[in-house]
PyMOL Python script that loads the backbone (N, CA, C, O; Angstrom):
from pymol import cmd

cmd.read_pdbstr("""\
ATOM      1  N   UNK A   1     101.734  92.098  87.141  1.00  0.00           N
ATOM      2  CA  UNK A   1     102.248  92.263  88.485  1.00  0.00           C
ATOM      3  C   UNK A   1     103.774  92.326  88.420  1.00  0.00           C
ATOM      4  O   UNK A   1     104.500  91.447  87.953  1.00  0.00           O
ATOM      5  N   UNK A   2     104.189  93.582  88.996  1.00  0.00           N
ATOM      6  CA  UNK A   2     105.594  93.387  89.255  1.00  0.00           C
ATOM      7  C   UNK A   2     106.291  92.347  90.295  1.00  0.00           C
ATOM      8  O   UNK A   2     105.700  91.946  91.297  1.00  0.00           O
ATOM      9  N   UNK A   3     107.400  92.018  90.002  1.00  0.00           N
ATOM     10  CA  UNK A   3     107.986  91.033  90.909  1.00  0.00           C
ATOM     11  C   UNK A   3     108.889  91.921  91.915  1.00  0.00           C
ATOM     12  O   UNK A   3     109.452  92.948  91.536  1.00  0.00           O
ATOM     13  N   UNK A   4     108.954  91.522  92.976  1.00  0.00           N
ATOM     14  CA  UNK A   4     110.055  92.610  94.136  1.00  0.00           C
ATOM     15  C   UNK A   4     110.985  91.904  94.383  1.00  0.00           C
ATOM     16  O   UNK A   4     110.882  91.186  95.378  1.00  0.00           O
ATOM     17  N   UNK A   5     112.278  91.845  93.539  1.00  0.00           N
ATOM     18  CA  UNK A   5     113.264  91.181  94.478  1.00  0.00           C
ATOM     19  C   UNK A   5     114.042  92.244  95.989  1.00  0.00           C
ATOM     20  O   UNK A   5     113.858  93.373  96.443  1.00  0.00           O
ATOM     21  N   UNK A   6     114.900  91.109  96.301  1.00  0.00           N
ATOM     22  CA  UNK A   6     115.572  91.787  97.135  1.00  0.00           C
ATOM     23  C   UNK A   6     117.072  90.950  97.109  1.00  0.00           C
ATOM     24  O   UNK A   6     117.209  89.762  96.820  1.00  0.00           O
ATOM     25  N   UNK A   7     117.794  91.590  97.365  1.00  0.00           N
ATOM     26  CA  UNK A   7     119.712  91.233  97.403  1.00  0.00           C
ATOM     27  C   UNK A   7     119.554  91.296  98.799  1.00  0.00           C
ATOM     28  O   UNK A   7     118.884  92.136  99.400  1.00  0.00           O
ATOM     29  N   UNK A   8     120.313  90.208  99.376  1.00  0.00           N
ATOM     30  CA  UNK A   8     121.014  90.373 100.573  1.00  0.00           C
ATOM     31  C   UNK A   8     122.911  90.629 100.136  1.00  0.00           C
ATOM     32  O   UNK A   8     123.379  89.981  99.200  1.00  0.00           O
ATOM     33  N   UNK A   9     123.395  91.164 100.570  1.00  0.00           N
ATOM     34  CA  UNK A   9     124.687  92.104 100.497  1.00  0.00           C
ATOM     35  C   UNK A   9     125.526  92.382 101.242  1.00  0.00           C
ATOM     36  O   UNK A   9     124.958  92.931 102.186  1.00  0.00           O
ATOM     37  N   UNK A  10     127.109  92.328 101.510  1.00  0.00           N
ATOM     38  CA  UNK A  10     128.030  92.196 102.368  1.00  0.00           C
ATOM     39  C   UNK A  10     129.258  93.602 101.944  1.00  0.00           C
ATOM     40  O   UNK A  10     130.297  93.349 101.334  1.00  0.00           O
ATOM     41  N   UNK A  11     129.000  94.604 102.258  1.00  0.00           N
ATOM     42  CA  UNK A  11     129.909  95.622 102.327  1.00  0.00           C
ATOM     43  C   UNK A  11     130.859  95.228 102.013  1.00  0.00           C
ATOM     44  O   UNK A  11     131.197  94.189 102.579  1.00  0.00           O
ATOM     45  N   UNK A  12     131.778  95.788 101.000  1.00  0.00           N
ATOM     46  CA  UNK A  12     132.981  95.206 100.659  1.00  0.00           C
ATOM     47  C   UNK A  12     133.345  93.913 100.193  1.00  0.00           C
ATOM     48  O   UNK A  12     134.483  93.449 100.249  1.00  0.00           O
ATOM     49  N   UNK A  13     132.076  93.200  99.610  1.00  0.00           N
ATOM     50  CA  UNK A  13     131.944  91.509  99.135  1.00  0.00           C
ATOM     51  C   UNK A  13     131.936  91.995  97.276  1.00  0.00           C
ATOM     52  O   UNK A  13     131.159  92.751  96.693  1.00  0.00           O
ATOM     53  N   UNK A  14     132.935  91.333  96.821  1.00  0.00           N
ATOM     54  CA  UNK A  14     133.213  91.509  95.591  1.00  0.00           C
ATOM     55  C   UNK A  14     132.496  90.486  94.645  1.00  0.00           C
ATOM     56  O   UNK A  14     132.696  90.480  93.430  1.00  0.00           O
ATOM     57  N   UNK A  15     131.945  89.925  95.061  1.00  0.00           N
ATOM     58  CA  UNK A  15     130.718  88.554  94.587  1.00  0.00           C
ATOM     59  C   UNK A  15     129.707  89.439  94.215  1.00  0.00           C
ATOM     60  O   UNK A  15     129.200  89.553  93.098  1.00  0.00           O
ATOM     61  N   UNK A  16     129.306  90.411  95.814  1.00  0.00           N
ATOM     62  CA  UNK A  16     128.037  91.290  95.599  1.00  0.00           C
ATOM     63  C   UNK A  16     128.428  92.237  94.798  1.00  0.00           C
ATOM     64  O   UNK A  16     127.375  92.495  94.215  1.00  0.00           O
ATOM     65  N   UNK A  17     129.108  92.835  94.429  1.00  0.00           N
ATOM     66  CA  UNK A  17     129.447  94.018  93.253  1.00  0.00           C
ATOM     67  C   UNK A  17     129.637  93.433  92.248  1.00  0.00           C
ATOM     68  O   UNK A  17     129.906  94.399  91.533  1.00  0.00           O
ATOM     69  N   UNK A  18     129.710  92.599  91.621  1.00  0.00           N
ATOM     70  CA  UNK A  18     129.821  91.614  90.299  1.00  0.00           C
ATOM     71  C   UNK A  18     128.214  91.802  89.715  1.00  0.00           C
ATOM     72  O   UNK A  18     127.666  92.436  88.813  1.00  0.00           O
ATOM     73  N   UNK A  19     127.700  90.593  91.095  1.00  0.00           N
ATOM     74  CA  UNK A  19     126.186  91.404  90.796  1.00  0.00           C
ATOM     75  C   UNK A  19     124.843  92.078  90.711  1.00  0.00           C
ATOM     76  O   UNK A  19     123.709  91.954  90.248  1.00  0.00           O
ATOM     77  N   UNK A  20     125.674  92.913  91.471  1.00  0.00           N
ATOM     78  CA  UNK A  20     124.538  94.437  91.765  1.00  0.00           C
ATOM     79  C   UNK A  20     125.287  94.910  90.120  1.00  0.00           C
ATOM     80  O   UNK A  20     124.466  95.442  89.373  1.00  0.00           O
ATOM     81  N   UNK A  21     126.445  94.786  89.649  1.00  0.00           N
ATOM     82  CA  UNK A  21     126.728  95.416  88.729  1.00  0.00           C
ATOM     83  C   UNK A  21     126.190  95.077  87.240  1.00  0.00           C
ATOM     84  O   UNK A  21     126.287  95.642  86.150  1.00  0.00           O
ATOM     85  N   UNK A  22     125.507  93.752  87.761  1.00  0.00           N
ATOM     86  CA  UNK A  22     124.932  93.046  85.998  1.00  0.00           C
ATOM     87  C   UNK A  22     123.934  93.275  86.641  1.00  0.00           C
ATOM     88  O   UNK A  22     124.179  92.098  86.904  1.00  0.00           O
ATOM     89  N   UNK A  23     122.808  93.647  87.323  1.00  0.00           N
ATOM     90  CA  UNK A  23     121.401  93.599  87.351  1.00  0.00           C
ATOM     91  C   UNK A  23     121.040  95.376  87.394  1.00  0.00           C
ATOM     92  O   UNK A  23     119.884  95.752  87.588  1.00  0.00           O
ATOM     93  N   UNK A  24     121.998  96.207  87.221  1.00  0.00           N
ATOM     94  CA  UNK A  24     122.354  97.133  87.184  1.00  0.00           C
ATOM     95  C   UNK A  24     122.048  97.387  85.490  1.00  0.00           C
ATOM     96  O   UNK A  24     121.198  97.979  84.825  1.00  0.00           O
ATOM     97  N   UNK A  25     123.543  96.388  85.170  1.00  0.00           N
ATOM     98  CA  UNK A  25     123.039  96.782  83.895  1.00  0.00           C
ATOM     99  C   UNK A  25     122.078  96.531  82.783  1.00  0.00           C
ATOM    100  O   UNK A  25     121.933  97.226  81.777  1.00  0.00           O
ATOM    101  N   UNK A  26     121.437  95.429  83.109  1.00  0.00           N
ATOM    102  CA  UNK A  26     119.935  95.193  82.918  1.00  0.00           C
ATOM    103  C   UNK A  26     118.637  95.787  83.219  1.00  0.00           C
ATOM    104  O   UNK A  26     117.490  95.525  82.857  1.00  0.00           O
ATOM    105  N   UNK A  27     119.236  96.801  84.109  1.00  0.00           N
ATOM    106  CA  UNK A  27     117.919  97.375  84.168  1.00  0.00           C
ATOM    107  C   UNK A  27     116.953  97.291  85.233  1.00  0.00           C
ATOM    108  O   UNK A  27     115.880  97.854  85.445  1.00  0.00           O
ATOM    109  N   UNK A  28     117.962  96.022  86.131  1.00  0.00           N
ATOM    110  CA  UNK A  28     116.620  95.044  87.492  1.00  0.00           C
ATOM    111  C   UNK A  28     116.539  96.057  88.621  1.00  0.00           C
ATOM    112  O   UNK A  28     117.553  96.348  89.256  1.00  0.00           O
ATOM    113  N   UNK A  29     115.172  96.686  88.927  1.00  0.00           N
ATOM    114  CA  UNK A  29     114.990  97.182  90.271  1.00  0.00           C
ATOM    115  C   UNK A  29     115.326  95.816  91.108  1.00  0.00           C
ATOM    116  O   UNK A  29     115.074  94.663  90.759  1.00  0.00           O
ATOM    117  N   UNK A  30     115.977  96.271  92.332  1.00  0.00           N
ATOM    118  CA  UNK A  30     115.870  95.598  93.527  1.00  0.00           C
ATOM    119  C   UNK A  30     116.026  96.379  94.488  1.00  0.00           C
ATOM    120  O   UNK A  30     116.432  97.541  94.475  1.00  0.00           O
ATOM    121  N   UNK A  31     115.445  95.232  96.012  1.00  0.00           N
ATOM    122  CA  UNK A  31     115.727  96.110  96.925  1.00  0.00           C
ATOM    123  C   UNK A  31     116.939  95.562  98.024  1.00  0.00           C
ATOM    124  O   UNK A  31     116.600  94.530  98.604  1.00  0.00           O
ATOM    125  N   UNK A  32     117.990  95.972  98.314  1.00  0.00           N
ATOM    126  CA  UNK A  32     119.367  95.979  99.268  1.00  0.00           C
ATOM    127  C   UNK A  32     119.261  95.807 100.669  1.00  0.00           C
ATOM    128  O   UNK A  32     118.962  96.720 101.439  1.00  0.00           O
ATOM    129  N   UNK A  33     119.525  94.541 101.033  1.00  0.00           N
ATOM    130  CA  UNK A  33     119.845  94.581 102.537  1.00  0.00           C
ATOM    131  C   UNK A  33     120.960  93.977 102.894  1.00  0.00           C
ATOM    132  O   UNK A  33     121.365  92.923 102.404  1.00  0.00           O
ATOM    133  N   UNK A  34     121.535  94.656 103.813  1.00  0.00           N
ATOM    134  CA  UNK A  34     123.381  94.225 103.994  1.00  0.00           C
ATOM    135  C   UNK A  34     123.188  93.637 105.363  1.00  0.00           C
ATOM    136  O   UNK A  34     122.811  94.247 106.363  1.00  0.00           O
ATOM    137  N   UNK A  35     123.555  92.144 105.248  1.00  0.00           N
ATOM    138  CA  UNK A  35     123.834  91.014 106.282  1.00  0.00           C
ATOM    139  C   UNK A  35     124.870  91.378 107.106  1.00  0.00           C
ATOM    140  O   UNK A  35     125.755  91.667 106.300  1.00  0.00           O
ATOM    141  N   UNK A  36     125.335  91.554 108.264  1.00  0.00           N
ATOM    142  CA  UNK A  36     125.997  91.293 109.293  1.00  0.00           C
ATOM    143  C   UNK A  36     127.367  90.305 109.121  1.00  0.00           C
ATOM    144  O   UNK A  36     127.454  89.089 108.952  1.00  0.00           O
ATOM    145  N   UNK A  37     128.579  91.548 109.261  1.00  0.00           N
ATOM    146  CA  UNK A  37     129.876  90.418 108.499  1.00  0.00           C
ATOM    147  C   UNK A  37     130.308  88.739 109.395  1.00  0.00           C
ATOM    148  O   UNK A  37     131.001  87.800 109.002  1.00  0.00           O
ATOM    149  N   UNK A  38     129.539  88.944 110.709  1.00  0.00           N
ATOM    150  CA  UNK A  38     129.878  87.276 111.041  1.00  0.00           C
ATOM    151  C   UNK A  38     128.926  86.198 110.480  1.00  0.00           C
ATOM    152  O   UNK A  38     127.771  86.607 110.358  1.00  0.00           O
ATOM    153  N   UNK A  39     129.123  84.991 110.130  1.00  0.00           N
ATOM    154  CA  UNK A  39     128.044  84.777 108.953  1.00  0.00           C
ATOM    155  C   UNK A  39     127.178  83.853 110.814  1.00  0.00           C
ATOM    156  O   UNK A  39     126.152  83.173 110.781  1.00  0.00           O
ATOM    157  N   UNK A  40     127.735  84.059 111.714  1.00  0.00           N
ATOM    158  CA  UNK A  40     126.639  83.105 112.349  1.00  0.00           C
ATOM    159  C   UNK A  40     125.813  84.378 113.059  1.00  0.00           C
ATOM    160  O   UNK A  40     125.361  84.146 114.180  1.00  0.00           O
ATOM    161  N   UNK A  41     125.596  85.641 112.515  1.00  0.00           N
ATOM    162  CA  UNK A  41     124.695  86.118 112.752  1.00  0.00           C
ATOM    163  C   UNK A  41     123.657  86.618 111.549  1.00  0.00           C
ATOM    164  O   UNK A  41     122.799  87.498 111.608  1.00  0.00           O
ATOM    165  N   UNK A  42     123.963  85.911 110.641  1.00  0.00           N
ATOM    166  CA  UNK A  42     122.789  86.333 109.080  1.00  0.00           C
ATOM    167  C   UNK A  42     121.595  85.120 109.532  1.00  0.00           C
ATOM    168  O   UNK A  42     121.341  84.446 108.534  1.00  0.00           O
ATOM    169  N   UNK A  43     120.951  84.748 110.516  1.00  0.00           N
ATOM    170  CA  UNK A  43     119.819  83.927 110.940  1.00  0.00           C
ATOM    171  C   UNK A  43     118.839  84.208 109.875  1.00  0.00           C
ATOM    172  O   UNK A  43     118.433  83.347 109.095  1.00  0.00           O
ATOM    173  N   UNK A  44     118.410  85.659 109.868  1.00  0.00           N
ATOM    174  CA  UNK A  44     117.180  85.724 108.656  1.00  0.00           C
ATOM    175  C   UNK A  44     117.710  85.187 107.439  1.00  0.00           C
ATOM    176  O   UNK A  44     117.099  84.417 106.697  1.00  0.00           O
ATOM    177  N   UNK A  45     118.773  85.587 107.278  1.00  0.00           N
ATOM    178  CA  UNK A  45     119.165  85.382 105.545  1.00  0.00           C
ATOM    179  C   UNK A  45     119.290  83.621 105.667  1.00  0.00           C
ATOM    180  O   UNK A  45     118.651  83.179 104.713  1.00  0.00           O
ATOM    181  N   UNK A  46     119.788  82.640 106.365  1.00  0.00           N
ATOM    182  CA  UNK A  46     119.809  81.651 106.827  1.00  0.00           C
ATOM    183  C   UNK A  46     118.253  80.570 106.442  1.00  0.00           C
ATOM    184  O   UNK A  46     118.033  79.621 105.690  1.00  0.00           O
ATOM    185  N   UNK A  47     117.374  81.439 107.520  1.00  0.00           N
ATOM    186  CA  UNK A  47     115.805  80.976 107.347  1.00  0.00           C
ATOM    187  C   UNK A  47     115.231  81.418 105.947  1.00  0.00           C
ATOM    188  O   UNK A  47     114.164  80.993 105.504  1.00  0.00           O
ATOM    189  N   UNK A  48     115.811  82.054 105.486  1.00  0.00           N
ATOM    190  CA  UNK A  48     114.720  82.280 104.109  1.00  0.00           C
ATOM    191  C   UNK A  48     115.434  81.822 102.900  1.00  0.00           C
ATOM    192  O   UNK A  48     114.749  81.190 102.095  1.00  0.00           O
ATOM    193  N   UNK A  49     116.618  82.010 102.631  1.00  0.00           N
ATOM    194  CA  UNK A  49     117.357  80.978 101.706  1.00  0.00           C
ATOM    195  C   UNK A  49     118.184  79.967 101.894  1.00  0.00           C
ATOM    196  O   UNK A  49     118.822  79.426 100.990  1.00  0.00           O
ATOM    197  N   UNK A  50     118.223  79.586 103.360  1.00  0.00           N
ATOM    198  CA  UNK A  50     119.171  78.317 103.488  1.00  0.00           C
ATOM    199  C   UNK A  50     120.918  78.710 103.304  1.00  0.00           C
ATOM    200  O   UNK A  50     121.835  77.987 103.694  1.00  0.00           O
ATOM    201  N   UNK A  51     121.024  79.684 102.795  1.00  0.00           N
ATOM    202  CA  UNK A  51     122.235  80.272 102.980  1.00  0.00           C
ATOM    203  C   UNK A  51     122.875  81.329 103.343  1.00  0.00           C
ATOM    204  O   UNK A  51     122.416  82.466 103.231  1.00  0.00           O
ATOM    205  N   UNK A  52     124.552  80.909 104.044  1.00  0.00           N
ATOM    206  CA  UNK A  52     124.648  82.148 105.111  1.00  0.00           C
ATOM    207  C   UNK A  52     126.123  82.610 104.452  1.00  0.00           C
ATOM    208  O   UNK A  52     127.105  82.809 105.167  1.00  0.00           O
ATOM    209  N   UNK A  53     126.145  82.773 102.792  1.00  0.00           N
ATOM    210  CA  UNK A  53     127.067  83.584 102.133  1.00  0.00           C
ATOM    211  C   UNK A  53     125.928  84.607 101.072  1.00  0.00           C
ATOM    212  O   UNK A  53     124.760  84.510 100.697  1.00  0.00           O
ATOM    213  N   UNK A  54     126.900  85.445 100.914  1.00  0.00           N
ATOM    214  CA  UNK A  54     126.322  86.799  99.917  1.00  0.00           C
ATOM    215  C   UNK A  54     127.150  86.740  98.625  1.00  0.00           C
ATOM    216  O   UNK A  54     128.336  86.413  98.587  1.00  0.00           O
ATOM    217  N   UNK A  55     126.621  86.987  97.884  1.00  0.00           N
ATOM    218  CA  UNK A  55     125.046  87.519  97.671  1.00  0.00           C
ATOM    219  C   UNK A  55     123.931  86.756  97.614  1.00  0.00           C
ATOM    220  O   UNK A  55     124.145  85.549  97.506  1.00  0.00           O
ATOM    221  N   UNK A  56     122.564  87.181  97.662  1.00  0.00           N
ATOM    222  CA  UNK A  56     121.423  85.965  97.566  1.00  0.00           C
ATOM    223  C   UNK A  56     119.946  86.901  97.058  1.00  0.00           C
ATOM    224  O   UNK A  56     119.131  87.457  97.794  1.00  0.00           O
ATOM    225  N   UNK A  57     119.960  86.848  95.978  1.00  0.00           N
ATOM    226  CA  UNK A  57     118.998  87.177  95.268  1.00  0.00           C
ATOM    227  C   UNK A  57     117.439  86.471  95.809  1.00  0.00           C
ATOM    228  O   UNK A  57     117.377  85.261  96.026  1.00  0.00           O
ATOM    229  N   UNK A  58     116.391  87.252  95.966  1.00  0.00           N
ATOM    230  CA  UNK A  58     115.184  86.585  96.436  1.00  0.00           C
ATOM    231  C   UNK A  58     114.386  87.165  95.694  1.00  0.00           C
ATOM    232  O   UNK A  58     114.505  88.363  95.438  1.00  0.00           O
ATOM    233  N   UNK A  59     113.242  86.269  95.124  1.00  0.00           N
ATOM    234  CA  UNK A  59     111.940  86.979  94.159  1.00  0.00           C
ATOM    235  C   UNK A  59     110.815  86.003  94.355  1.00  0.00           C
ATOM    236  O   UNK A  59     111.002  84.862  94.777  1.00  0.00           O
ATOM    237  N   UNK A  60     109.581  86.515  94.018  1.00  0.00           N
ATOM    238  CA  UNK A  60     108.705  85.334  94.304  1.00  0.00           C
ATOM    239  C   UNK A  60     108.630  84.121  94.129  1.00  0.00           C
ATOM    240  O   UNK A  60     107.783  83.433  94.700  1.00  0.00           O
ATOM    241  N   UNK A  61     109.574  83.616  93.242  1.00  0.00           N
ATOM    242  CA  UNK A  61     109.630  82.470  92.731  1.00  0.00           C
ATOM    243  C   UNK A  61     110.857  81.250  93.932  1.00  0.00           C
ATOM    244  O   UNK A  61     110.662  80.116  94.371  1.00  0.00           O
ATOM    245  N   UNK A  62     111.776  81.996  94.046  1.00  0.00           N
ATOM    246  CA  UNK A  62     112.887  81.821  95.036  1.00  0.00           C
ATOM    247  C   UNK A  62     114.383  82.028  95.225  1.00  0.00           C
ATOM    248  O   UNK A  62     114.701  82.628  94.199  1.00  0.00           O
ATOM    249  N   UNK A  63     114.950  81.945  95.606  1.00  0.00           N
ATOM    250  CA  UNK A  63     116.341  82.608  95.382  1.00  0.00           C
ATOM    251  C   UNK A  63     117.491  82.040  94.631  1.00  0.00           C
ATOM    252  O   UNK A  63     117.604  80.853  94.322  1.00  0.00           O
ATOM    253  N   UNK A  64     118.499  83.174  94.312  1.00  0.00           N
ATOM    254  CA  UNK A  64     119.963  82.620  93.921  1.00  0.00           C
ATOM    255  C   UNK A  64     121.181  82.988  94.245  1.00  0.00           C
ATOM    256  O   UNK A  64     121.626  84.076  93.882  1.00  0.00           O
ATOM    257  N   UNK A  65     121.816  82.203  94.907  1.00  0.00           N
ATOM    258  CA  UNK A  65     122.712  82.214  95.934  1.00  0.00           C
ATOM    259  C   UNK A  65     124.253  82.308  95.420  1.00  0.00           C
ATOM    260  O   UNK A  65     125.163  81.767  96.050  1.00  0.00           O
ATOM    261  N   UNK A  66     124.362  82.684  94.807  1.00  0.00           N
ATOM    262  CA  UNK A  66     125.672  82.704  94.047  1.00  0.00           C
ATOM    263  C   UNK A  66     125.913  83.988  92.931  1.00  0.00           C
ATOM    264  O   UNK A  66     124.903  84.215  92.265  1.00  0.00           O
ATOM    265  N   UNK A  67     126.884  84.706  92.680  1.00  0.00           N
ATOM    266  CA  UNK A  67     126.849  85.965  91.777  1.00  0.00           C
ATOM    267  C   UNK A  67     126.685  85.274  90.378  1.00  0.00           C
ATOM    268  O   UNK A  67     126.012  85.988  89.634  1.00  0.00           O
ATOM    269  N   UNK A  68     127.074  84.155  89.816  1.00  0.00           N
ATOM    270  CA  UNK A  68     126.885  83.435  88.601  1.00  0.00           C
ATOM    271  C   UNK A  68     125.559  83.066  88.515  1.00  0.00           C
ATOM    272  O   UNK A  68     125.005  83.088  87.416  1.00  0.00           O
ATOM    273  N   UNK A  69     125.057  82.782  89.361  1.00  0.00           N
ATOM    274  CA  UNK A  69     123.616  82.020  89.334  1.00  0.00           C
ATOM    275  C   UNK A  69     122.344  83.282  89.707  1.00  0.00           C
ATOM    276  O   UNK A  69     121.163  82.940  89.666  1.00  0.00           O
ATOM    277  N   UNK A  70     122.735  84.764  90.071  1.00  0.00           N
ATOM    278  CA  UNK A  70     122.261  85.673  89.890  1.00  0.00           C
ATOM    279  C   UNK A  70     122.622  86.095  87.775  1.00  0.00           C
ATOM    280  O   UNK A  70     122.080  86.113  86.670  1.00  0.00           O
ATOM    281  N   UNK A  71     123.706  86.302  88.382  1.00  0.00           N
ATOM    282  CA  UNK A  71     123.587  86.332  86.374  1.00  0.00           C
ATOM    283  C   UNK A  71     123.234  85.447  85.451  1.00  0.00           C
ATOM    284  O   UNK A  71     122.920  85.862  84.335  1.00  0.00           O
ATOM    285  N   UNK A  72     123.219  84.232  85.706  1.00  0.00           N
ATOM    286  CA  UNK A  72     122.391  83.007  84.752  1.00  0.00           C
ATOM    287  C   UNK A  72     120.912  83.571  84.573  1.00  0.00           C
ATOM    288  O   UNK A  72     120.266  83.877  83.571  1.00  0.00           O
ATOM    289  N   UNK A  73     120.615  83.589  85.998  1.00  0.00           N
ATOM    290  CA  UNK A  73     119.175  84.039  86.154  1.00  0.00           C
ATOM    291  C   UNK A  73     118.259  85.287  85.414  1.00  0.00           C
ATOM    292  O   UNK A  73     117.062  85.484  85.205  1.00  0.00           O
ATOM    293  N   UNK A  74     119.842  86.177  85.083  1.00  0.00           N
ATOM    294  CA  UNK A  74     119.272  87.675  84.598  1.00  0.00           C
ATOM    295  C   UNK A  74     119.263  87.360  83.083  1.00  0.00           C
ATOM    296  O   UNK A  74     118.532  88.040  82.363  1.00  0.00           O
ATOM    297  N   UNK A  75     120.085  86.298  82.505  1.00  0.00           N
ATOM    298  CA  UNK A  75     119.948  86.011  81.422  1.00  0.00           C
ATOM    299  C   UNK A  75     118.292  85.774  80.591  1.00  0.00           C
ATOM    300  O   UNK A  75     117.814  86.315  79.594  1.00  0.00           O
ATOM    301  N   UNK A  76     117.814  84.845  81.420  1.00  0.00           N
ATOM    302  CA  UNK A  76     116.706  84.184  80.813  1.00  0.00           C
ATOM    303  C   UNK A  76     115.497  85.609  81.173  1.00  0.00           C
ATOM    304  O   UNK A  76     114.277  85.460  81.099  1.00  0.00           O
ATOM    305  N   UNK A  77     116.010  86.603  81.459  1.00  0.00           N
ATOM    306  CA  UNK A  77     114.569  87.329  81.651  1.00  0.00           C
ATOM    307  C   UNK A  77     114.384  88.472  80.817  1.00  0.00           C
ATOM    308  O   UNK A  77     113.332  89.110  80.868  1.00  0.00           O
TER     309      UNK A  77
END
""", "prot")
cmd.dss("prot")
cmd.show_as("cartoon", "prot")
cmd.util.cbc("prot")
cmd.orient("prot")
């Protein structure tokens, strides 16, 4: 079974281009959704990872909320 992640993503957020750019170069399909630049309107991104900064990696297992902790993550796989 494939796994589906998804990025939540902030236009012009240099966190999120760090790493869309290492899961890029690994090879990781994902799928892109760009949060809303006031953070008290990211409610979904809020309810499903508890956090209302970008980037935030989500996969079945659960998310990672930080561009380092997206690349830690790409390490071990």
């Amino acid at each position: 079974m494939t796994k589906r992640l998804v990025m939540f993503v902030l236009e012009g957020c240099p966190y999120c281009k760090k790493a869309e750019k290492a899961l890029k170069a690994k090879g990781v399909k994902y799928e892109e959704i760009e949060v809303p630049p006031n953070k008290s309107d990211r409610t979904l991104l809020k309810q499903i990872s508890g956090q209302d900064s970008v980037p935030v990696l989500l996969d079945v297992i659960g998310s990672k909320d930080q561009d380092d902790d997206i690349i830690e993550w790409l390490e071990t796989q």
